[in-house]
N, CA, C and O of each residue as an XYZ file, in Angstrom:
516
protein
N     107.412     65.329    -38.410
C     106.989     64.250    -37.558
C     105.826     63.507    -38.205
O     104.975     64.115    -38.854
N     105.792     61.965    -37.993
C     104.871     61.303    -38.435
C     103.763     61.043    -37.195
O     103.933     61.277    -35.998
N     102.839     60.610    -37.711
C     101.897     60.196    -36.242
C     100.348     60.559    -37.008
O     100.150     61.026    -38.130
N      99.190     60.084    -35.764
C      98.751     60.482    -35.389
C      98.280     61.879    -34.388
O      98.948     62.148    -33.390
N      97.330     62.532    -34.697
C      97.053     63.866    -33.663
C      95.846     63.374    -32.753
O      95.042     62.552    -33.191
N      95.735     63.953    -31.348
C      94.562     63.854    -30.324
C      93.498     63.999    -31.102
O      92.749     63.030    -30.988
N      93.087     64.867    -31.906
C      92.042     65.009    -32.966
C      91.571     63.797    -33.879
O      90.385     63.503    -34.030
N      92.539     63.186    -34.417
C      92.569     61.862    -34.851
C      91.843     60.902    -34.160
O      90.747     60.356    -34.287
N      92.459     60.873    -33.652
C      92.515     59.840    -32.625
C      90.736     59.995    -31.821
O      90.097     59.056    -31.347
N      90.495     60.800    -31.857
C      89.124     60.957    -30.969
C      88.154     61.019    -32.138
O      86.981     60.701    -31.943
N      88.514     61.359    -33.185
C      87.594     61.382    -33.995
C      87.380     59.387    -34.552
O      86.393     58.671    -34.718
N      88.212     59.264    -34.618
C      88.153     57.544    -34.650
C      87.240     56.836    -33.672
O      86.431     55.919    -33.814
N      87.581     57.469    -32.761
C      86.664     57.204    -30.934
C      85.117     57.157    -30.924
O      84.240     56.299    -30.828
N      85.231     58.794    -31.102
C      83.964     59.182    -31.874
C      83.221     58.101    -32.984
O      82.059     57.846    -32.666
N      83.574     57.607    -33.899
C      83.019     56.859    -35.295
C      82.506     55.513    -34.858
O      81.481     54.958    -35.255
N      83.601     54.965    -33.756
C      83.692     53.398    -33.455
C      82.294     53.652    -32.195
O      81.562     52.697    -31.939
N      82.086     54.977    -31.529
C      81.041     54.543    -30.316
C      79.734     54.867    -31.321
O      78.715     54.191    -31.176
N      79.779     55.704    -32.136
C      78.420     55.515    -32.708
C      77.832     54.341    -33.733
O      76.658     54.107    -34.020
N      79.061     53.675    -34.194
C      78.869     52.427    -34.630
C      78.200     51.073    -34.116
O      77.362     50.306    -34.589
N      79.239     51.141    -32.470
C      78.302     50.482    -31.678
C      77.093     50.656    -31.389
O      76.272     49.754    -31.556
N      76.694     52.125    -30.792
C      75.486     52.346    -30.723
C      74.178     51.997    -31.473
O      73.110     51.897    -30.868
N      74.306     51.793    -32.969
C      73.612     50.737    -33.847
C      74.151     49.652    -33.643
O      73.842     49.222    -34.754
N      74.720     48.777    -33.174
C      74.800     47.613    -33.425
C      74.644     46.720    -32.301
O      74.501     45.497    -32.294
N      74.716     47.819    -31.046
C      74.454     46.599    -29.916
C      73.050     46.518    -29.609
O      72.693     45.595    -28.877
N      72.122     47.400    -30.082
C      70.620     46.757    -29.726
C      70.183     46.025    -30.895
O      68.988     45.727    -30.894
N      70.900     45.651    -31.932
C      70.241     44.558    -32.665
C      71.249     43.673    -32.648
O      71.286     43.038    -33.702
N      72.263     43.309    -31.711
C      73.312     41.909    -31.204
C      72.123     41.864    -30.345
O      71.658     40.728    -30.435
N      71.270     42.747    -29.379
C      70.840     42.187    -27.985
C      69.286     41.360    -28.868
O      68.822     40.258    -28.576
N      68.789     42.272    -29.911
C      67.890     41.409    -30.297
C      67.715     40.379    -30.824
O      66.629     39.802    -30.880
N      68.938     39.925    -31.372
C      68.943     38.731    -31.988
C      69.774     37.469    -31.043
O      69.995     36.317    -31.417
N      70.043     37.932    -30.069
C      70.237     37.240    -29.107
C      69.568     36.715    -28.181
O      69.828     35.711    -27.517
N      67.991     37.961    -28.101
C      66.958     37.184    -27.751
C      66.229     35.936    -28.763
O      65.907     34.769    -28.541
N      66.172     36.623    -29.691
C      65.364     35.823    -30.784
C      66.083     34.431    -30.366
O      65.400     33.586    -29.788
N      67.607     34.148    -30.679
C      68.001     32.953    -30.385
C      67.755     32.010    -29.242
O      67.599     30.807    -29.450
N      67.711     32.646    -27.775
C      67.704     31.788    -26.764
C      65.968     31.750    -26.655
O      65.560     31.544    -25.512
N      65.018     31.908    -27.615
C      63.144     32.115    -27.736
C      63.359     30.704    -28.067
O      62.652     30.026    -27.321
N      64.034     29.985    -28.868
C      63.743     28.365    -29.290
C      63.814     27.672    -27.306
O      62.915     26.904    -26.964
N      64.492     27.916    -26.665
C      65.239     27.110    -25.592
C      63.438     26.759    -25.257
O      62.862     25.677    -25.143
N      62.696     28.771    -25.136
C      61.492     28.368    -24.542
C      60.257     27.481    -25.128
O      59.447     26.726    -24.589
N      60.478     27.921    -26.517
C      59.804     27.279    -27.751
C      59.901     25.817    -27.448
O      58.912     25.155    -27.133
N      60.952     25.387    -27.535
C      61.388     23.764    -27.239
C      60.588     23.409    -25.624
O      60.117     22.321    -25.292
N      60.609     24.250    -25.078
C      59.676     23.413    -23.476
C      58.654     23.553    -23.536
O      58.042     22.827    -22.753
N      57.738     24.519    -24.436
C      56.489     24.439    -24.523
C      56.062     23.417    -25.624
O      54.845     23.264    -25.732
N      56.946     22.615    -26.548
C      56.610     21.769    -27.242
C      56.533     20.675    -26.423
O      55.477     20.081    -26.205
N      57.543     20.389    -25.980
C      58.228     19.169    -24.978
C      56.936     18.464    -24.204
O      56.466     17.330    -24.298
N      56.445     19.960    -23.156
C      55.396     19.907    -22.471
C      54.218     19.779    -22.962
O      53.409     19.053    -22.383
N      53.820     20.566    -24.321
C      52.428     19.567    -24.880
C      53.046     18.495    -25.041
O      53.038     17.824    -24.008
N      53.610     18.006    -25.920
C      53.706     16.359    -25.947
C      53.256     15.735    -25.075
O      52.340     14.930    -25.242
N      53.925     16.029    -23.722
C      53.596     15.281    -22.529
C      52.092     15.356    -22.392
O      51.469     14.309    -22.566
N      51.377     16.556    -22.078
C      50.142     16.613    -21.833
C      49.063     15.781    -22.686
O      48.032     15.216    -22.321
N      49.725     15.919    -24.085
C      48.931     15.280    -25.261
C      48.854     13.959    -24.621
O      47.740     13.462    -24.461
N      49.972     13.293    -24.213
C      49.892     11.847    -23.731
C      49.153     11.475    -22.731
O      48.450     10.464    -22.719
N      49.266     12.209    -21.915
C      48.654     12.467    -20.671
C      47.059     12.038    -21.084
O      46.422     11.072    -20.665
N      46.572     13.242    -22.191
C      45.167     13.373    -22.680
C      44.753     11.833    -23.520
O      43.608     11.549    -23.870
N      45.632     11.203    -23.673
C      45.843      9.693    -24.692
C      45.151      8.311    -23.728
O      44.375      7.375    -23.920
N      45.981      8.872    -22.612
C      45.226      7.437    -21.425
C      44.992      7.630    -20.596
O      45.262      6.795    -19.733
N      44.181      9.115    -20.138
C      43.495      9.409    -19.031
C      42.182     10.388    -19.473
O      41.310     10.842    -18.733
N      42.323     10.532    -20.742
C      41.220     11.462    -21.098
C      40.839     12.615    -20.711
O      39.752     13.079    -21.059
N      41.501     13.114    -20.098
C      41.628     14.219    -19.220
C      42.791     15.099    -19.434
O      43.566     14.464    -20.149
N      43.472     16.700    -19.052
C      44.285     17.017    -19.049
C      44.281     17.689    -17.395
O      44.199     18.917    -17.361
N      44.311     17.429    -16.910
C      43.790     17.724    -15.582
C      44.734     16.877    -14.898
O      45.016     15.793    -15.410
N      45.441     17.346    -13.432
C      46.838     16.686    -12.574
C      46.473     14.864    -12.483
O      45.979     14.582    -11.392
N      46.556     14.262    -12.953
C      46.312     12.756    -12.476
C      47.552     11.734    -12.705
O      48.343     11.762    -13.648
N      47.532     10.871    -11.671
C      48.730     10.142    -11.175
C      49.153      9.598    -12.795
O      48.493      9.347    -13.803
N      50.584      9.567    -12.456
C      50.671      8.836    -13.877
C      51.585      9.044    -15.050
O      52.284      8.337    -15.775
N      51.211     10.618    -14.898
C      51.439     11.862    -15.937
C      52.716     12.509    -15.792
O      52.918     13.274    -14.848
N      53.730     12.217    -16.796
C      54.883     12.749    -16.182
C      54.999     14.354    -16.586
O      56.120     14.852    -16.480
N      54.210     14.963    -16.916
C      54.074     16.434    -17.110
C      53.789     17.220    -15.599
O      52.847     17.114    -14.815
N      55.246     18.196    -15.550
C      54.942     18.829    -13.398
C      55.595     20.314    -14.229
O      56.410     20.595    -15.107
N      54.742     20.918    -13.401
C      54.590     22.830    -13.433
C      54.568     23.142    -12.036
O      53.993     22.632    -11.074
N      55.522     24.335    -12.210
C      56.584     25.037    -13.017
C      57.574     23.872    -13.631
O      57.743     22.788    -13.073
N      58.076     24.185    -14.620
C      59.235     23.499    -15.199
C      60.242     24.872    -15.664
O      59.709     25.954    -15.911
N      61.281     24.743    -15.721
C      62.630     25.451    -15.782
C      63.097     24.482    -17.281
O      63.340     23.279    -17.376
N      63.092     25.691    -18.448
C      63.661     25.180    -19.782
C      65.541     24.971    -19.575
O      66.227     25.751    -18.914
N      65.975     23.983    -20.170
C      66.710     23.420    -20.281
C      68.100     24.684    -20.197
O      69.195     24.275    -19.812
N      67.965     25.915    -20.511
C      69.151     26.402    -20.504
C      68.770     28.027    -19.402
O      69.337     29.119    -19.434
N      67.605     27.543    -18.529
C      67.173     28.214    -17.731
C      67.157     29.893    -18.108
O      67.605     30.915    -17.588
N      66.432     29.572    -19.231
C      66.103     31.041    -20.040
C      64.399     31.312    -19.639
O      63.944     32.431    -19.402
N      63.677     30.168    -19.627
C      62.006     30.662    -19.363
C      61.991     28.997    -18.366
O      62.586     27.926    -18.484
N      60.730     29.689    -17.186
C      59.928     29.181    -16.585
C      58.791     28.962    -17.164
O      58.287     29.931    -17.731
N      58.051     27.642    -17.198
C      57.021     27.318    -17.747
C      55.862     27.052    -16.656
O      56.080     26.409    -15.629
N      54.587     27.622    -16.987
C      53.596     27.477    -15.958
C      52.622     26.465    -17.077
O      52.830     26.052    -18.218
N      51.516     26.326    -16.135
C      50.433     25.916    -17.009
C      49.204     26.354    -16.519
O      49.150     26.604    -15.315
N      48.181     26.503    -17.220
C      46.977     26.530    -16.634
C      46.024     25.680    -17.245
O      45.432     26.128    -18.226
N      45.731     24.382    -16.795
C      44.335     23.465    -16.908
C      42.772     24.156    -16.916
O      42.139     24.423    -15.895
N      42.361     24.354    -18.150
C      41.361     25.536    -18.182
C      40.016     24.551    -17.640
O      39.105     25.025    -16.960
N      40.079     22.952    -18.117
C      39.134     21.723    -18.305
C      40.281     20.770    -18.015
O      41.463     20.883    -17.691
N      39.223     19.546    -18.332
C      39.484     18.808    -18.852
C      40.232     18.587    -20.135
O      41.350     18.079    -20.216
N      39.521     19.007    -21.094
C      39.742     18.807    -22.430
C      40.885     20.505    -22.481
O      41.523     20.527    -23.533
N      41.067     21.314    -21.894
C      41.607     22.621    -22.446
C      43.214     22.381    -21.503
O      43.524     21.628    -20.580
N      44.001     23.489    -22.324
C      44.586     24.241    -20.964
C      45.895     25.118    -21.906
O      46.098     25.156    -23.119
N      46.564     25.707    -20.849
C      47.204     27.145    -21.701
C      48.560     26.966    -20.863
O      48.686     27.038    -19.640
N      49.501     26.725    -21.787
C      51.312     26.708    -21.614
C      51.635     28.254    -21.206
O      51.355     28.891    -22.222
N      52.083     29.145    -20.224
C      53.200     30.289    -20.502
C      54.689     29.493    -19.935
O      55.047     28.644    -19.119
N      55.332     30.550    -21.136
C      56.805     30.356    -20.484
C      57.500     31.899    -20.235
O      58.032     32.537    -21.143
N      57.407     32.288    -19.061
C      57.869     33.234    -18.561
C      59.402     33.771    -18.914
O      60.241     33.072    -18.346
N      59.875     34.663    -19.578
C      61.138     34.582    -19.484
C      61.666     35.139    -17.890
O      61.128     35.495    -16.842
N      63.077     34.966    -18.436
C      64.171     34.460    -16.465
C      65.298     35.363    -16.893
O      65.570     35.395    -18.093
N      65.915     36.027    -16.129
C      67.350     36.630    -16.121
C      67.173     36.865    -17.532
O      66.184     37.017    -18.249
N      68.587     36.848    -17.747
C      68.999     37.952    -19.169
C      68.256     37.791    -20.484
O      68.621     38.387    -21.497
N      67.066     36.869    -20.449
C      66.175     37.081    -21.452
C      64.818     37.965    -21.140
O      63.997     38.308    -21.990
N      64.763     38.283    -19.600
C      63.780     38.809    -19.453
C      62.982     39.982    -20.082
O      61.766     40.141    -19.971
N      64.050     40.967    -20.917
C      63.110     41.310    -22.000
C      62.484     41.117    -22.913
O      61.955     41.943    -23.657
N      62.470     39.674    -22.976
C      61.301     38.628    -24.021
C      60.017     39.048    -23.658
O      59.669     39.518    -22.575
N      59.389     38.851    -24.588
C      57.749     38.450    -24.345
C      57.334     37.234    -23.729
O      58.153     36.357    -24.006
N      56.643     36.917    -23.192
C      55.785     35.449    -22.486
C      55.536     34.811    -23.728
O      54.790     35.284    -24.586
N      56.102     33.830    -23.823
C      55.381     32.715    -25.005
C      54.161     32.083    -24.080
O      54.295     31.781    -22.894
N      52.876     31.933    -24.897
C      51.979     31.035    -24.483
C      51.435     30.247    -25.919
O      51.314     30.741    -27.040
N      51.132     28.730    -25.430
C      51.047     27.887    -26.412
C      49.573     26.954    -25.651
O      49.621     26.512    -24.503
N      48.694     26.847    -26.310
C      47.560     26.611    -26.227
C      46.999     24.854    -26.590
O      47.619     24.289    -27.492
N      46.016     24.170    -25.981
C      45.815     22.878    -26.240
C      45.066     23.061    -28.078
O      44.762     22.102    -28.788
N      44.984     23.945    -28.308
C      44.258     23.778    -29.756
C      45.713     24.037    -30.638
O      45.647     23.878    -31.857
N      46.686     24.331    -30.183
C      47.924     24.281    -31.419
C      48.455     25.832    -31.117
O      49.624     26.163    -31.316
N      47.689     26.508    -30.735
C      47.535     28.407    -31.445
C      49.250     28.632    -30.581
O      49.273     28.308    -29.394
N      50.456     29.120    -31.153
C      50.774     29.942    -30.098
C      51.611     31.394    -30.573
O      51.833     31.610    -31.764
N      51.919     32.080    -29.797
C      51.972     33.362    -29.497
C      52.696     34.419    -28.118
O      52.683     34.199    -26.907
N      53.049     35.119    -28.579
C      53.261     36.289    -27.414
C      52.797     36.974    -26.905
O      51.875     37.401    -27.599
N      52.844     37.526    -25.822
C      52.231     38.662    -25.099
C      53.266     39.572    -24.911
O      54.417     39.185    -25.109
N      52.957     41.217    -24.410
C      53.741     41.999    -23.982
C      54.743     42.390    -24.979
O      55.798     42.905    -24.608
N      54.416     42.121    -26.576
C      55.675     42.794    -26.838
C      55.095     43.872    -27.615
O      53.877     44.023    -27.512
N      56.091     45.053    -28.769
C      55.663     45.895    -29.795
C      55.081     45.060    -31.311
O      55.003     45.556    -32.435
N      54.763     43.794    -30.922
C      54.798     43.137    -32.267
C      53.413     43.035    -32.171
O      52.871     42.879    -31.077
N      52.719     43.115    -33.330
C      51.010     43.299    -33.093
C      51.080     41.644    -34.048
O      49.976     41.101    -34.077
N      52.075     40.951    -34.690
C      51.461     39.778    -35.572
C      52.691     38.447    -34.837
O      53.142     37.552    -35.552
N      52.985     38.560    -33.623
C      53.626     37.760    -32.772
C      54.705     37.021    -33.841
O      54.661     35.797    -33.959
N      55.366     37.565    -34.367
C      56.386     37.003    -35.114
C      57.863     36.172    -34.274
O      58.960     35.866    -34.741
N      57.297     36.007    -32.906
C      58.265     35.480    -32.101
C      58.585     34.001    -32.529
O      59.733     33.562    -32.596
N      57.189     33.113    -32.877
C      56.822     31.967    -33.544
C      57.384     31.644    -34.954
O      57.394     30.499    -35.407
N      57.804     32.625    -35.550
C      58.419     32.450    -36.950
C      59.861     32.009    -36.925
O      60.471     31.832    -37.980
């Protein structure tokens, strides 16, 4: 008789689940890494705005005018964006991640340029790279 045996056959089983087992937590990580631009892109979006904001009101602070509004929801509803107006002259972007990115880190992006993560194992925020 030709064939395959149950032994076979499970041992194949066997090979293919430990294969996965390496490979689906670095599909899930690089799947975060990918949908990190969606948030990246609203915290740019949103300085811009603020920058403008800071252009003909001198201020970064809520004033009529300003089409920059918090919370904002990034475009593929991966991160919520807050803000915090520290001054006038200051203030500090987070973008919270949402549903199935929520094991991201918080991007925060700063009125001096600086930005960065919080909350993750990465001590040199390579989320930005």
């Amino acid at each position: 008789m030709r064939g395959i045996t149950l032994l076979e056959l499970m041992i194949v089983v066997v090979i293919v689940g430990i294969l996965a087992a390496f490979a689906y937590p670095s599909y899930r990580a690089q799947i975060l890494k990918t949908n990190r631009a969606d948030g990246k892109a609203m915290l740019m979006e949103l300085s811009q705005q603020l920058e403008r904001c800071y252009t003909r009101f001198s201020t970064y602070e809520n004033v009529a005018g300003c089409n920059a509004t918090f919370p904002t929801t990034s475009a593929s509803d991966h991160y919520v964006v807050t803000a915090t107006v520290r001054s006038a002259v200051a203030y500090t972007l987070d973008a919270t991640p949402q549903a199935g990115q929520a094991d991201d880190a918080l991007l925060r992006w700063t009125s001096t340029g600086v930005g960065g993560s919080l909350g993750t194992d990465d001590d040199d925020n390579d989320c930005w790279q």
